[in-house]
C-alpha positions in Angstrom: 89.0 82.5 85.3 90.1 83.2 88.7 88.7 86.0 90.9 89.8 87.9 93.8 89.3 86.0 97.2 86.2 87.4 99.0 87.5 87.2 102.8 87.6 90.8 103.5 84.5 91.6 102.4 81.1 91.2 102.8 78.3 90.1 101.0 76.4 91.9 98.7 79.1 93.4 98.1 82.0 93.4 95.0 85.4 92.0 95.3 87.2 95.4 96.5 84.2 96.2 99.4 82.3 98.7 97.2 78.4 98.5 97.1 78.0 98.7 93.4 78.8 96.7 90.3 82.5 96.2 89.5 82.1 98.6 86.1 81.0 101.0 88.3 83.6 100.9 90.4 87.0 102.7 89.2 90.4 101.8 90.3 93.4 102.8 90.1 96.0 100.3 89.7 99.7 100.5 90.9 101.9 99.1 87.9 105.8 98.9 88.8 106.3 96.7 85.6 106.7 93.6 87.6 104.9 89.9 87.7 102.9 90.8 90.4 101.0 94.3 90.4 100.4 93.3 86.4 98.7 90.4 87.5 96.1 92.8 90.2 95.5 94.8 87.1 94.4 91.8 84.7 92.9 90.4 87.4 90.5 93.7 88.1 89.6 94.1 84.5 88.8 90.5 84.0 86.3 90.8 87.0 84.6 94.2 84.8 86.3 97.4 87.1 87.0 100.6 85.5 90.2 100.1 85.8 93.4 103.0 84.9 97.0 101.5 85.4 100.1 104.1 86.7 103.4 104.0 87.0 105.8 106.2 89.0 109.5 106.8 87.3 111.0 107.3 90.8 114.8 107.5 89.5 117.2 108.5 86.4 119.2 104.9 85.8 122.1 107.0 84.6 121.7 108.4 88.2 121.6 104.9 89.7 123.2 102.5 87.4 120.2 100.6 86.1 120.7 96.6 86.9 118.5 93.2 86.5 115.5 93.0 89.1 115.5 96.8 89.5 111.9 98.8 89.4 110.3 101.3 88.3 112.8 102.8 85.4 113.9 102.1 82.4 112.6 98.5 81.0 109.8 98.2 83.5 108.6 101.4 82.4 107.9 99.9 79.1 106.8 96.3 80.4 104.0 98.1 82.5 103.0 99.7 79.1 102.9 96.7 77.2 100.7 94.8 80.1 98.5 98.0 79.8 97.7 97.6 76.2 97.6 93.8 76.3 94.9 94.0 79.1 93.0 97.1 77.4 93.4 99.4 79.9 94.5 102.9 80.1 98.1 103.9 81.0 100.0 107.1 82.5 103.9 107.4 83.8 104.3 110.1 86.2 107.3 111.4 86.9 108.5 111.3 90.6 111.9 111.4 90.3 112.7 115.0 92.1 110.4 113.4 95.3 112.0 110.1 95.4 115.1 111.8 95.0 114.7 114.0 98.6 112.5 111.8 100.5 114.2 108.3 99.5 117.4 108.4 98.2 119.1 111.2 100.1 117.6 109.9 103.7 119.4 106.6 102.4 122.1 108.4 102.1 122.2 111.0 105.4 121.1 107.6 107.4 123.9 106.1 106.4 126.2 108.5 107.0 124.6 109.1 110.6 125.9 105.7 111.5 122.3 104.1 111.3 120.7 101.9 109.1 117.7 103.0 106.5 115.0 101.0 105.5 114.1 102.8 102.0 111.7 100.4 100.6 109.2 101.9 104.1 110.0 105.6 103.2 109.0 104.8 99.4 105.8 103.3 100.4 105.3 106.2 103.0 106.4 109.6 101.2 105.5 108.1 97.9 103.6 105.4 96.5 100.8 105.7 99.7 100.6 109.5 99.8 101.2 111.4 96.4 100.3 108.1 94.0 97.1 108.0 96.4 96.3 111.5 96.3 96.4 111.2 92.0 94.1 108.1 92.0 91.4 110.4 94.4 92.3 113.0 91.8 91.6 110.5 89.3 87.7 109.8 90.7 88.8 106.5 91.8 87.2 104.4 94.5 90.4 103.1 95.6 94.0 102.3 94.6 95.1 98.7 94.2 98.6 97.3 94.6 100.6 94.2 94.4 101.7 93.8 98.0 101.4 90.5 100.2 99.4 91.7 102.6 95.7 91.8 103.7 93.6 94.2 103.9 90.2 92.8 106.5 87.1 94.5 107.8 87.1 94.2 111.8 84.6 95.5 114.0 86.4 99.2 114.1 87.3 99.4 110.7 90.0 97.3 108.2 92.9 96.3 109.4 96.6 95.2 108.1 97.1 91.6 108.3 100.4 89.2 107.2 99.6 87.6 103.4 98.7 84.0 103.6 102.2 83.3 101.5 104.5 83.8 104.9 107.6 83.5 102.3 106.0 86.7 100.8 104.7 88.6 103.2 105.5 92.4 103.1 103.6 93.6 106.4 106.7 94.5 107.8 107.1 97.1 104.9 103.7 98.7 105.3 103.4 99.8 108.9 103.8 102.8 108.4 100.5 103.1 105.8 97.8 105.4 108.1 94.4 104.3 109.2 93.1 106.6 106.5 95.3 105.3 103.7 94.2 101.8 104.7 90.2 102.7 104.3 91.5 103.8 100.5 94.2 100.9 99.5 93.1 97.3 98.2 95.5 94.5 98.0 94.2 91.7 95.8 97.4 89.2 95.9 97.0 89.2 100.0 95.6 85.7 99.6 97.3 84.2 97.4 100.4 82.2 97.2 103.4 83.6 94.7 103.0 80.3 92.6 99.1 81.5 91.9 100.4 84.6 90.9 102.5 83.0 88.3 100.1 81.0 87.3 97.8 83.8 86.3 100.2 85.6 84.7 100.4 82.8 82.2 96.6 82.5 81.9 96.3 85.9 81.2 99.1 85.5 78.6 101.1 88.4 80.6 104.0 89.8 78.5 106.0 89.7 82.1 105.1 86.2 83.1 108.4 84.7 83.4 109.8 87.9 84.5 112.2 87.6 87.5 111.1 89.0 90.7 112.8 92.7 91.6 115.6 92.1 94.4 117.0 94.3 96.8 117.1 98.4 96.9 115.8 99.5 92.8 118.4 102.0 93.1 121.4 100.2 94.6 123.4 98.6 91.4 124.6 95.1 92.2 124.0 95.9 96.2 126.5 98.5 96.4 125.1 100.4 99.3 128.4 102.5 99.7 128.8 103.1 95.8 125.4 105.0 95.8 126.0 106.7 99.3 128.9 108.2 97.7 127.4 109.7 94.9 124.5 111.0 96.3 127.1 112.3 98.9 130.4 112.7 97.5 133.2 113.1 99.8 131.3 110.6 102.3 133.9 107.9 102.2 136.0 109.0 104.8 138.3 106.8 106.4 138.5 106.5 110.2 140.1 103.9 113.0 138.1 100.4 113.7 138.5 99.9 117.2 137.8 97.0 119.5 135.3 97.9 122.5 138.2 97.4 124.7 140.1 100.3 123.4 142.5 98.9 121.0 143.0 100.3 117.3 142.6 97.1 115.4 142.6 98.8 111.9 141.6 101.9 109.5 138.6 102.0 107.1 137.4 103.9 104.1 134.1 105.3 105.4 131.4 104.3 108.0 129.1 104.1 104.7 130.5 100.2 104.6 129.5 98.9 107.9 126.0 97.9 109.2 125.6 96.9 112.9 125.8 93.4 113.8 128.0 92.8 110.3 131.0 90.2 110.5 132.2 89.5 107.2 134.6 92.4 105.6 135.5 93.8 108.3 139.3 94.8 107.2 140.7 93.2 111.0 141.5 90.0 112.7 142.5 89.0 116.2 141.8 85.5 116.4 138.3 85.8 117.5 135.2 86.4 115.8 133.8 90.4 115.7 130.9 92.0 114.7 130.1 95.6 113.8 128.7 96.8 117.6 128.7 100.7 117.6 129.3 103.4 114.9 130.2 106.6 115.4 129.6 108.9 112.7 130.7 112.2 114.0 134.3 110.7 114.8 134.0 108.2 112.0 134.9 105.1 114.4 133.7 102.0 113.9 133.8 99.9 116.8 133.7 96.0 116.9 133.1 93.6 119.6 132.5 89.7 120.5 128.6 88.7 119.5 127.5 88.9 123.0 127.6 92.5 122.7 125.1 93.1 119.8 122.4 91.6 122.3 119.3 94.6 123.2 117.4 94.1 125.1 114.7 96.7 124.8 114.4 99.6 122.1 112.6 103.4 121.9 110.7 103.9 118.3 110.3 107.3 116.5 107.9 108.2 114.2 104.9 106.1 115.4 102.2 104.5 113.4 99.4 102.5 114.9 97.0 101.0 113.7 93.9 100.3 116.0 92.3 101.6 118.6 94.9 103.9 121.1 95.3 104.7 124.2 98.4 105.9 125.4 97.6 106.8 128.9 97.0 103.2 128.9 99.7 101.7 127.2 102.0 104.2 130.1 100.2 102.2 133.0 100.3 98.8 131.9 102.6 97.2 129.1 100.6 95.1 126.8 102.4 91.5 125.3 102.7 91.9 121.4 105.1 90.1 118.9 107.9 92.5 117.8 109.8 92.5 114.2 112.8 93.8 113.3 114.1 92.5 110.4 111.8 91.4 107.5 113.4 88.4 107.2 112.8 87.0 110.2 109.9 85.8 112.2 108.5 88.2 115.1 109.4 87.6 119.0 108.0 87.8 122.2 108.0 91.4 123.5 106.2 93.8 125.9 104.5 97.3 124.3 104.6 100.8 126.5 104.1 104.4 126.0 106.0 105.7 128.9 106.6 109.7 129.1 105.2 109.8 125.4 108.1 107.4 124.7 106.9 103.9 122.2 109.5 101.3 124.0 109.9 97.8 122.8 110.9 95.2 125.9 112.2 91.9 124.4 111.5 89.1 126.5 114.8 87.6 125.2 117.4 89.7 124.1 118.3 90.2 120.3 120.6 90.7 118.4 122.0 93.3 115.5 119.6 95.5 116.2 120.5 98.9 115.3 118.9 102.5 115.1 117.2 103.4 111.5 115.6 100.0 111.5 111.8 99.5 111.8 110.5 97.4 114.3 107.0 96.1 113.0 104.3 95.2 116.1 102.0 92.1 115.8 99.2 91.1 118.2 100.3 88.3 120.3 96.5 87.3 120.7 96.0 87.3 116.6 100.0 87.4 115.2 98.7 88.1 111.8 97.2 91.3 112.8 99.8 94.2 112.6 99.0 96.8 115.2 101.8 99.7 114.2 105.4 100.3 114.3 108.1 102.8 114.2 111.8 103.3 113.7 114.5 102.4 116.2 115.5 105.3 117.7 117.6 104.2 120.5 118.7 100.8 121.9 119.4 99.5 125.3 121.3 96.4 125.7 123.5 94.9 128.9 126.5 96.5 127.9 125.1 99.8 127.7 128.0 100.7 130.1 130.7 99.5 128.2 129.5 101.3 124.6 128.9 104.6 126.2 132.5 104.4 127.2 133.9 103.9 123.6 
């Protein structure tokens, strides 16, 4: 039977880094009720670990209309259970609905409704499954908590650091920059090396009650995508309607809330003038949604807020000289040439060609130009600079 790749660890040691035999070795296992964090947990008992499965119930699904691919409630609940018993481990739900609630769900909503755009699958990871589903595995005695993200986890000569999964078309690193130094020493991730069609594959072998099950898409609380549909529940009232205008002053149109527009979107849009706009500024506080020809999306550089890195710091450094990195700021596409500085305390992002759709509440993800599979930190957007910085200061 298959066993976890040994590439970030060392000899003489087990599987997960630890000195000791693998039965000596507990772990807590993440179980969202999917393919792939069931197949880390059969995978850890196969190999002999002491090994407890949880999973969170982060929302009601009478709250948030419960659809196909969602996580973490309802069905999934019970498919984590029945993996559990199949595998002869032990089980627990915890309930972390009231958290997710405040620290997910309603900053989707008030980011929204600021006119930005929020990432919630980076604020789960970071308010929830990396700090208080860590803090009950330490709670639990474990030696360290395992999930089923495509990432890697590798020893380098100052510690572990975050790499991209060999599977590029799985890769989350771009979700995960915001896990700590001292959450990384803790977390494994055993699926980092291996391709999604492995992962199936074992799922099978093991005889997986979830082995044909579809993978989750999208937001687990968003029913059928409906980004505005939860917005306004969480916040009723928040569909407000409000003029579109055209950067060059003229009212094209009236919409039903800000809550429906993203920058950089085309399609939808409610107007037409003969000529093809995009979503280029929102203002929240006058609820006016401003469209523009594509040229004016293009940023050229970008300031970060809450700042994570990774590796070794030194910001007095990073204020005198600029270093080259590979910036991401979607996670669906790849990363791009860009210049790193920390001027005045400020993490800016220069792009070395100008990009577009870039808007504040997104994360930009930092790679290592010299080794692109090693993420060195991240933040979110906070502010954006682009060549018409003149012209959307005026609207």
């Amino acid at each position: 039977m298959h066993s976890i790749p040994m590439a970030a660890t060392d000899r003489g040691l087990n599987s997960l880094g630890f000195a000791k035999p693998p039965s000596e070795t507990r772990v807590v296992a993440a179980m969202s009720g999917g393919v792939d964090s069931s197949v880390v947990a059969a995978l850890l008992k196969s190999e002999g670990y002491d090994v407890i499965g949880i999973t969170l119930q982060l929302y009601d699904h009478g709250a948030a209309i419960e659809k196909k691919g969602a996580c973490c409630a309802g069905q999934d609940i019970q498919d984590a259970r029945n993996v559990a018993e199949q595998i002869g481990i032990p089980h627990y739900v915890l309930d972390y609905e009231s958290r997710f609630r405040a620290h997910v769900m309603e900053d989707f909503a008030d980011t929204y409704l600021a006119g930005s755009t929020p990432v919630p699958c980076i604020r789960c990871n970071q308010s929830v499954k990396f700090s208080d589903l860590l803090k009950t595995a330490q709670d639990l005695g474990a030696d360290c908590l395992a999930t089923g993200h495509y990432i890697r986890r590798v020893m380098g000569p100052n510690g572990p650091e975050l790499h991209r999964a060999v599977d590029d078309s799985r890769d989350q690193s771009w979700f995960l920059f915001a896990t700590t130094r001292e959450q990384l020493d803790y977390l494994r991730f055993p699926l980092g090396d291996l391709p999604k069609s492995e992962v199936r594959t074992l799922a099978e072998a093991y005889n997986l009650p979830v082995a044909a099950k579809p993978d989750s898409q999208d937001i687990c609380f968003v029913p059928q995508g409906s980004y505005a549909a939860v917005v306004e529940k969480i916040r009723p009232g928040s569909g407000r309607s409000g003029p579109i205008r055209h950067v060059d002053g003229r009212e094209l149109g009236t919409h039903q809330g800000v809550i429906h527009y993203t920058i950089g979107q085309r399609r939808g849009l409610g107007v037409a003038v003969g000529e093809p706009l995009y979503v280029v500024k929102i203002d929240a506080k006058s609820r006016t949604v401003y469209v523009g020809p594509q040229e004016v999306l293009l940023i050229q550089s970008i300031e970060l807020k809450e700042f994570n890195w990774l590796t070794i710091l030194d910001p007095e450094a990073l204020a005198r000289d600029p270093i080259n990195v590979l910036a991401r700021i979607r996670s669906t596409t790849e990363p791009v040439a860009a210049t790193f500085s920390w001027p005045a305390g400020q993490p800016t992002v220069q792009f070395k060609t100008a990009q577009a759709g870039v808007s504040p509440g997104q994360a930009c993800v930092l790679y290592d130009a010299a080794c692109p599979s090693q993420i060195l930190g991240g933040g979110f957007i906070k502010t954006t600079a682009s060549a018409y910085a003149e012209l959307l200061d005026a609207v």
